[in-house]
C-alpha positions in Angstrom: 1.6 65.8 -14.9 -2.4 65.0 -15.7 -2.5 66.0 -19.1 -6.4 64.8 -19.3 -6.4 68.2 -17.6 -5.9 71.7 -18.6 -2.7 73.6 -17.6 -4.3 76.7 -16.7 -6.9 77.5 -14.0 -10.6 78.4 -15.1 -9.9 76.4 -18.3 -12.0 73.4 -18.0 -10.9 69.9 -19.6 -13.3 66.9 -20.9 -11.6 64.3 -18.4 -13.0 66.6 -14.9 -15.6 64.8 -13.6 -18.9 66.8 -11.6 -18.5 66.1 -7.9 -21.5 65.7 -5.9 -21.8 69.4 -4.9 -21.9 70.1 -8.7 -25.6 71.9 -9.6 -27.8 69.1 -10.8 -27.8 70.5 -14.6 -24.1 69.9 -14.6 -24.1 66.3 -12.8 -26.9 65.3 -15.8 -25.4 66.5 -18.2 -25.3 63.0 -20.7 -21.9 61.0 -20.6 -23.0 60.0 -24.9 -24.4 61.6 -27.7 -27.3 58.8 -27.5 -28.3 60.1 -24.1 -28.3 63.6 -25.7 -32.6 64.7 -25.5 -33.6 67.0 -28.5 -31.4 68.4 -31.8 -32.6 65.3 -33.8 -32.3 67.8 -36.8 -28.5 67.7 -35.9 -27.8 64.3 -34.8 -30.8 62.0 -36.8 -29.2 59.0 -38.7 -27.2 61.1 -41.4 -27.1 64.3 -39.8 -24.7 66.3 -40.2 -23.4 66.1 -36.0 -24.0 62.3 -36.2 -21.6 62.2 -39.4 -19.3 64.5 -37.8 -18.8 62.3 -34.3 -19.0 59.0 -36.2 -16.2 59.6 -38.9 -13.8 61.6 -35.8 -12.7 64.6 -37.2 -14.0 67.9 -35.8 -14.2 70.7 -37.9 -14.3 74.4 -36.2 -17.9 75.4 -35.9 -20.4 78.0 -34.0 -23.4 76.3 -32.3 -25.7 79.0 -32.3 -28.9 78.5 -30.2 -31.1 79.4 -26.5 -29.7 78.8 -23.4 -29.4 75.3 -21.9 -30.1 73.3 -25.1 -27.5 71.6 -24.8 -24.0 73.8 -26.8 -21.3 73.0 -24.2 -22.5 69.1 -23.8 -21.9 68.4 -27.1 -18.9 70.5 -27.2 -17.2 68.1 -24.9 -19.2 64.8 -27.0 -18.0 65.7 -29.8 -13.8 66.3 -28.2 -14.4 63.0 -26.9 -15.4 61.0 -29.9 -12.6 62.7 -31.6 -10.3 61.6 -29.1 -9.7 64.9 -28.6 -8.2 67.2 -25.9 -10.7 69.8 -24.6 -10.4 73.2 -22.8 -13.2 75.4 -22.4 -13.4 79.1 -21.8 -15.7 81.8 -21.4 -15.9 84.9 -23.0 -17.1 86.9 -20.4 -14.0 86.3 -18.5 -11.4 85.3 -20.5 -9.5 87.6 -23.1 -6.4 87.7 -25.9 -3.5 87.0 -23.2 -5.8 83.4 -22.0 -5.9 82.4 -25.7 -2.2 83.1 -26.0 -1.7 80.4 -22.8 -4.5 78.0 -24.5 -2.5 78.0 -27.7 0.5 77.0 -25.9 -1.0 74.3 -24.0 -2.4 72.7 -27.2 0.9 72.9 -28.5 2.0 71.1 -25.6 -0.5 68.4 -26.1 0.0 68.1 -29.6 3.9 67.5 -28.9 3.7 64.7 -25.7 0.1 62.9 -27.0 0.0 63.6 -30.2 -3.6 64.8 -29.9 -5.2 68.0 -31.3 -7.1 70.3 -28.9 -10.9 71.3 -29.7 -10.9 74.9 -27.5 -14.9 75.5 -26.3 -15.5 79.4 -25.8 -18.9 80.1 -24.1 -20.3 83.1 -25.5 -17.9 84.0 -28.4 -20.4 87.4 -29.5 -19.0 88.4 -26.0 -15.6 88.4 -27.7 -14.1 91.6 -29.8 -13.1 91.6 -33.0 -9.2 91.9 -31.8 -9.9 89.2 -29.7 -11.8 87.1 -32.3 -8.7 88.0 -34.6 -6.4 86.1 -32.1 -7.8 82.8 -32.8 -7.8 83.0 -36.7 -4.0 82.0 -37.4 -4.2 78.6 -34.8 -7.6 78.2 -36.5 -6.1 78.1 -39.9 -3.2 76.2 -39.2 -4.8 73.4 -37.3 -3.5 74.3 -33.6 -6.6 74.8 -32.6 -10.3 73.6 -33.2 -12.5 75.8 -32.4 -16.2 75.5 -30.8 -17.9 78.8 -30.3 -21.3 79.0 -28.4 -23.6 81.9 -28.9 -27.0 82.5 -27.9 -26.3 86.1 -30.6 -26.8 85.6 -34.6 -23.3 85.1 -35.7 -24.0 86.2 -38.9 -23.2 90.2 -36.9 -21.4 88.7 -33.9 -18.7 86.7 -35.1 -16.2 88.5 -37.6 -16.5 87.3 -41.3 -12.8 85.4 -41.5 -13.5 83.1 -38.3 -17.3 83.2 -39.9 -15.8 81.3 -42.8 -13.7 79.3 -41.1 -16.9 77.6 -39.1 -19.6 76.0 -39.6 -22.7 77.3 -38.2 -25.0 75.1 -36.7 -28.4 76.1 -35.3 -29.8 74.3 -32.3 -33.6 74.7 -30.8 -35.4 75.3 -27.8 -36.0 72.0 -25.9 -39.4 70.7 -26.4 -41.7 69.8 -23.6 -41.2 66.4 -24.1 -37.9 66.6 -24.1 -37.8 68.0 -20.5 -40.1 65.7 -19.0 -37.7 62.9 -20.1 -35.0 65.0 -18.5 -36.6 65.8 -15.5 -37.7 62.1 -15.1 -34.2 61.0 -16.0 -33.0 63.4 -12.7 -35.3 61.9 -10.2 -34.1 58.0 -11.4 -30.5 58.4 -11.4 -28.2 58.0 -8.2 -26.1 60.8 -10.1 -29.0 63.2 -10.0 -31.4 63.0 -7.1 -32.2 58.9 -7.7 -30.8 58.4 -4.2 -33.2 60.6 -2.5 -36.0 58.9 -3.1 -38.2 61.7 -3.9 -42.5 61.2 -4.8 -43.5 64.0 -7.5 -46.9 64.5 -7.3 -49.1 64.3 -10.9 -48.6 67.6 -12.5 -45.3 69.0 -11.1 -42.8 68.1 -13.5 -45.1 69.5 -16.7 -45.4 72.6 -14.7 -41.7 73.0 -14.5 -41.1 72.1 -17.9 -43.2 75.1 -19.1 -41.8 77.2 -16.6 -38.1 76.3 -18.1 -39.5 77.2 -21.4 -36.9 75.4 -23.7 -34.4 75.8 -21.1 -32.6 72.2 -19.2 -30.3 74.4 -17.1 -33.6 75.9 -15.8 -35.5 72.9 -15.6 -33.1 71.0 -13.9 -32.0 73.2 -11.8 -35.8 74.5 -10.5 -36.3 70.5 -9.8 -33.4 70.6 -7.8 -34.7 73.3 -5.6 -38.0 72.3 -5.1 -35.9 68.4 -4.0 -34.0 70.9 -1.6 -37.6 72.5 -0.2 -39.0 69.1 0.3 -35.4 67.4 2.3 -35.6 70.7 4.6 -39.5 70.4 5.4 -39.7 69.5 9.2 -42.6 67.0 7.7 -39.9 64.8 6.5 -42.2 63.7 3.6 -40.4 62.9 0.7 -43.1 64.3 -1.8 -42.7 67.1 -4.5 -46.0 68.8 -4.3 -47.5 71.8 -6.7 -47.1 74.2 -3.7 -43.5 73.1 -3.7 -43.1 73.5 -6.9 -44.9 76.8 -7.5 -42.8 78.4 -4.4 -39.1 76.9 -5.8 -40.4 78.6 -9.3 -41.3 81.6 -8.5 -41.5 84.3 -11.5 -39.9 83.4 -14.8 -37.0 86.0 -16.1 -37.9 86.2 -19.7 -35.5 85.4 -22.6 -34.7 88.9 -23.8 -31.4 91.1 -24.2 -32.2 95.0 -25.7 -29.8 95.1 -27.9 -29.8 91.5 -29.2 -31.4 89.1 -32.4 -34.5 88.4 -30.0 -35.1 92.5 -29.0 -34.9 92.5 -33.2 -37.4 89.7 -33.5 -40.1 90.9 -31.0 -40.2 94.3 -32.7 -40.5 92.6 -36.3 -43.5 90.4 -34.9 -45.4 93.3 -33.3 -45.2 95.2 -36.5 -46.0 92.6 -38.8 -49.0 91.5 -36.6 -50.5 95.2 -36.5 -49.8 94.8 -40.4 -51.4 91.9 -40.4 -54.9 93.5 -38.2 -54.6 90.9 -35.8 -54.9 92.7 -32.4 -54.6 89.3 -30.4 -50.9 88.4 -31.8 -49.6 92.4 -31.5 -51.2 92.7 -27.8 -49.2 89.4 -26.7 -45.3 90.3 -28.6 -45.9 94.2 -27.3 -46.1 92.3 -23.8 -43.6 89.6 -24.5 -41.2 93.1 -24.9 -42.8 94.9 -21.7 -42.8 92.4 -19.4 -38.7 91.6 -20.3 -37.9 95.0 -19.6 -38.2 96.9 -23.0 -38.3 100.8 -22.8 -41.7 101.7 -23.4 -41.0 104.5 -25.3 -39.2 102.5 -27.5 -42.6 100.1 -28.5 -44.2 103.9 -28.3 -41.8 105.4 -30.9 -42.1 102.2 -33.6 -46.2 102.3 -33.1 -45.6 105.7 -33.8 -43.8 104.9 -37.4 -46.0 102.4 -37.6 -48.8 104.8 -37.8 -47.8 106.6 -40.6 -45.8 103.5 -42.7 -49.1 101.2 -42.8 -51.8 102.9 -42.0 -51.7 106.9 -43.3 -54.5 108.3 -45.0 -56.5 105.5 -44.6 -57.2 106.4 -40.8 -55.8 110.0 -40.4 -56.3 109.8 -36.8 -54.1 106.6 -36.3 -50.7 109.6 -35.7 -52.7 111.5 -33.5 -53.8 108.3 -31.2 -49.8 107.2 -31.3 -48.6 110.3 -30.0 -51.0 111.0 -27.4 -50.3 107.3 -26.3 -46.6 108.0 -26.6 -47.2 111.2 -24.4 -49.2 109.5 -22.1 -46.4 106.7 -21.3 -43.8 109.8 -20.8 -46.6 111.4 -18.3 -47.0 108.4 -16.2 -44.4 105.9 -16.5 -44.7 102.2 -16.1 -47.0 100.1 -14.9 -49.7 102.5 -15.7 -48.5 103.2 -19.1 -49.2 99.6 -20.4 -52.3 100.0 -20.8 -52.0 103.5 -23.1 -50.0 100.9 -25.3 -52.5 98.0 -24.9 -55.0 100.7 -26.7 -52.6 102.1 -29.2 -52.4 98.7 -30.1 -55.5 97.4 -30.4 -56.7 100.6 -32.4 -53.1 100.2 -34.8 -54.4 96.2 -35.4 -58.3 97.1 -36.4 -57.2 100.6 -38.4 -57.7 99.9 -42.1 -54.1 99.7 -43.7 -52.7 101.8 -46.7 -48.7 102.3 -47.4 -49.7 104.8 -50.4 -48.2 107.5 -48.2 -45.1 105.2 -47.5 -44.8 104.0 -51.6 -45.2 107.8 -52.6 -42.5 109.0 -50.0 -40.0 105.9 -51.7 -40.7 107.3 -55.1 -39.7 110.4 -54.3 -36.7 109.4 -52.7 -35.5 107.8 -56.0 -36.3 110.4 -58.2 -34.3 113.2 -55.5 -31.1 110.9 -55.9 -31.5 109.8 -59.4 -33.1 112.8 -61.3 -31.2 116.6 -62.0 -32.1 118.7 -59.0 -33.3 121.3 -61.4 -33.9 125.3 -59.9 -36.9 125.9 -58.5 -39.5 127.7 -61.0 -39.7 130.7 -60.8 -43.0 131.2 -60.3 -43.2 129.5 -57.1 -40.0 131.2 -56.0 -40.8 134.6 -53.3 -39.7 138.2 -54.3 -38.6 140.1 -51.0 -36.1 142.7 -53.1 -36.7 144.3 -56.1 -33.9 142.5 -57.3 -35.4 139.1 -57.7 -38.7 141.0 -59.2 -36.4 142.0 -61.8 -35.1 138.7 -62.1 -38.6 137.1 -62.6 -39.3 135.5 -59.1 -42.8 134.9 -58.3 -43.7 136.5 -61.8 -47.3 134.8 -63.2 -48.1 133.1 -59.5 -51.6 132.1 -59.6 -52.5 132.6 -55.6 -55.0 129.1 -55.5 -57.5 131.1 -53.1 -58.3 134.1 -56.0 -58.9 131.2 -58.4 -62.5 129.3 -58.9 -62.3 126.4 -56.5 -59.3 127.2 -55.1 -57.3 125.3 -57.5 -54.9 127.4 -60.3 -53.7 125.5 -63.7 -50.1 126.0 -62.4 -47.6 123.5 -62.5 -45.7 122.9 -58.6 -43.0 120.5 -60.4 -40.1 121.4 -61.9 -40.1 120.4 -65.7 -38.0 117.1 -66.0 -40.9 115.9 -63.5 -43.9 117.3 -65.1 -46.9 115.0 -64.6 -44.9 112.9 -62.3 -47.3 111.1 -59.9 -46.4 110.2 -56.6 -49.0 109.7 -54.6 -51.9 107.2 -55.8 -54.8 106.7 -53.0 -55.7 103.4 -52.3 -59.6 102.3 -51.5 -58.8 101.3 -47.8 -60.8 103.9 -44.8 -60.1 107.7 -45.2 -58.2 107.2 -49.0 -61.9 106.4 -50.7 -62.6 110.0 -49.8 -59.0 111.1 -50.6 -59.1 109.3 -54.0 -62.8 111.2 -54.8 -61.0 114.5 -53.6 -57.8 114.0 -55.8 -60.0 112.7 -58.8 -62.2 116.1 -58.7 -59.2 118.4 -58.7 -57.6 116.6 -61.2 -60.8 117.2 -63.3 -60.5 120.8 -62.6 -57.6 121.4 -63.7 -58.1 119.7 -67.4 -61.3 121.5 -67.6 -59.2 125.2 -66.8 -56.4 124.0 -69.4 -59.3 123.8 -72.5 
């Protein structure tokens, strides 16, 4: 029996080697953590992966990061420099009963080689809670070490005891830079497409590492088709041109999932750009969201909030603009309906800003749940029997329109709130005038109280 391989079908082990039919991403992928292109936050001189391969032992951890930045390569480094036995499964396809046969192959390997098993699971968010559950006693007892990769924060993802049983390590997007030296790196070796002896005209490779946009996988695999275009040409001129290139690219799916970190992320940007009266930055994240696929009610519904959380009274017409813009994308769908967000947006960013209404509506919440709910007065209280006249409801009303500037020296709050102020006008827009309104009444009142 090959134990450099695993027992079970689907379950990869470190020892398989890519065959040439393999996708060129997978044949590149780098044989040592030297050859390993970006993460120098994780595997610098002294950092913490570099101290983990060097002194051997592997601790269970949770590379969380984008796609193709490298999480399953250095899964199967790291196994390796720890002399480790390595199986790797996916979440998407794997479930409890494949984690019962992985435990029992690691057992196996432990017994005949004396060598602990490090157990790579692709997309562990994918994964349960009962199935996360079934790792956590051949985590804890040393059976297994385990590698999760997740492209999902595992701080809501991965359940809290295998969350403290990891450690969680971030990895970036690629840089640029980085992808050049892959993509270069490709082309040279006989292992990638060396042997082809393939001309890249100036230009190409940048554009492809833009299009990839932090992603190897993508990068790799886009050079690979364009090499494919060129070898099928009836030319048989072996040169990678930009009209190559731009027809093996094609349009970019963007990085986006709608019930994800990132759908989280894009929202908290828009909003915090409007905030911020920058219609440049809140234009570009609404169509970061737009052009991934968001519902456009959804953006419609937050500028909507938005409206009323950061701008109220200092633009009273910012809620009506939201909600004709919301009605307008429900009247005429998409593509069309862009562009009623575009101008929602651009009229949110320049609105002048005010949370007064949002602060007063927070102090009223605390006072509702902290504060005796005393009765209603009973002066603002309705009479409709002859009862509740009896009983003093609605007795001394002053009706505001019968008094001298339509305001009445009446207290409206009950009387463990009595001078309570909520609401305090800012100087932003609309609230100057609110704030001279508020001031006048308040005048009034004193002067009908002397």
């Amino acid at each position: 029996m090959d134990l450099n391989r695993s027992l079970f079908p689907g379950m990869a082990s470190v020892a398989e080697e890519q065959g040439p039919q393999a996708p060129l991403a997978d044949r590149m992928r780098p044989p040592a953590l030297d050859q390993v292109v970006g993460q120098e936050h994780l595997l610098g001189p002294g950092k913490i992966l570099r101290e983990i391969a060097d002194s051997g032992e592997i601790p269970s951890l949770l590379l969380w990061g984008p796609p193709g930045v490298g999480k399953t390569t250095l899964a199967h480094l790291l196994a390796r420099k720890g002399n480790c036995h390595f199986i790797a499964i996916s979440a998407v396809l794997a479930g409890v009963k494949e984690v019962k046969r992985v435990v029992q192959e690691a057992r196996t390997e432990w017994r005949l080689r004396q060598r602990r098993t490090v157990l790579f699971v692709d997309e562990i968010h994918r994964f349960n809670k009962a199935q996360q559950d079934a790792f956590l006693p051949h985590v804890e007892n040393g059976t297994l070490i385990l590698v999760g990769a997740t492209t999902e924060n595992p701080s809501f993802e991965v359940i809290p005891p295998l969350l403290s049983r990891s450690r969680v390590l971030v990895l970036k997007a690629l840089e640029e830079s980085h992808l050049l030296t892959l993509l270069r790196r490709a082309l040279e070796e006989d292992r990638g497409l060396g042997r082809w002896k393939l001309q890249v005209e100036a230009g190409c490779l940048r554009a492809i590492a833009r299009f990839a946009d932090g992603d190897a996988r993508v990068a790799l695999n886009s050079l690979e088709l364009a090499a494919q275009l060129v070898r099928r040409s009836a030319s048989g001129d072996p040169h990678i041109t930009r009209e190559i290139v731009g027809e093996a690219l094609q349009k970019r799916t963007l990085r986006y999932d709608k019930s994800g970190e990132e759908h989280f992320n894009l929202i908290s940007a828009l909003h915090k750009s409007l905030r911020n009266s920058d219609p440049d930055a809140s234009l570009y994240w609404m169509g970061r969201m737009l052009e991934a696929g968001e519902d456009p009610l959804y953006i419609a519904r937050r500028m909507v909030r938005f409206a009323s959380e950061d701008i109220g009274l200092a633009d009273p017409d910012a809620l009506g603009r939201a909600i004709d813009a919301m009605q307008a994308v429900h009247f005429i769908g998409l593509p069309e309906g862009k562009l009623a967000l575009a101008q929602l947006a651009v009229y949110l960013a320049q609105a002048p800003k005010s949370n007064r209404v949002y602060e007063a509506y927070s102090r009223v919440e605390k006072d509702v749940s902290s504060t005796r709910n005393q009765p209603v007065p009973l002066h603002l209280r309705n009479a409709p029997t002859r009862l509740m006249k009896e009983l003093g409801y609605g007795r001394n009303y002053r009706y505001a329109h019968n008094e001298p500037d339509r305001v009445a020296d009446m207290a409206c709050l009950p009387p463990n709130l009595a001078g309570r102020r909520y609401y305090e006008p800012g100087g932003e827009g609309f609230e100057r005038d609110v704030q001279t309104r508020l001031e006048n009444l308040e005048r009034l009142r004193k002067r009908r109280l002397k």
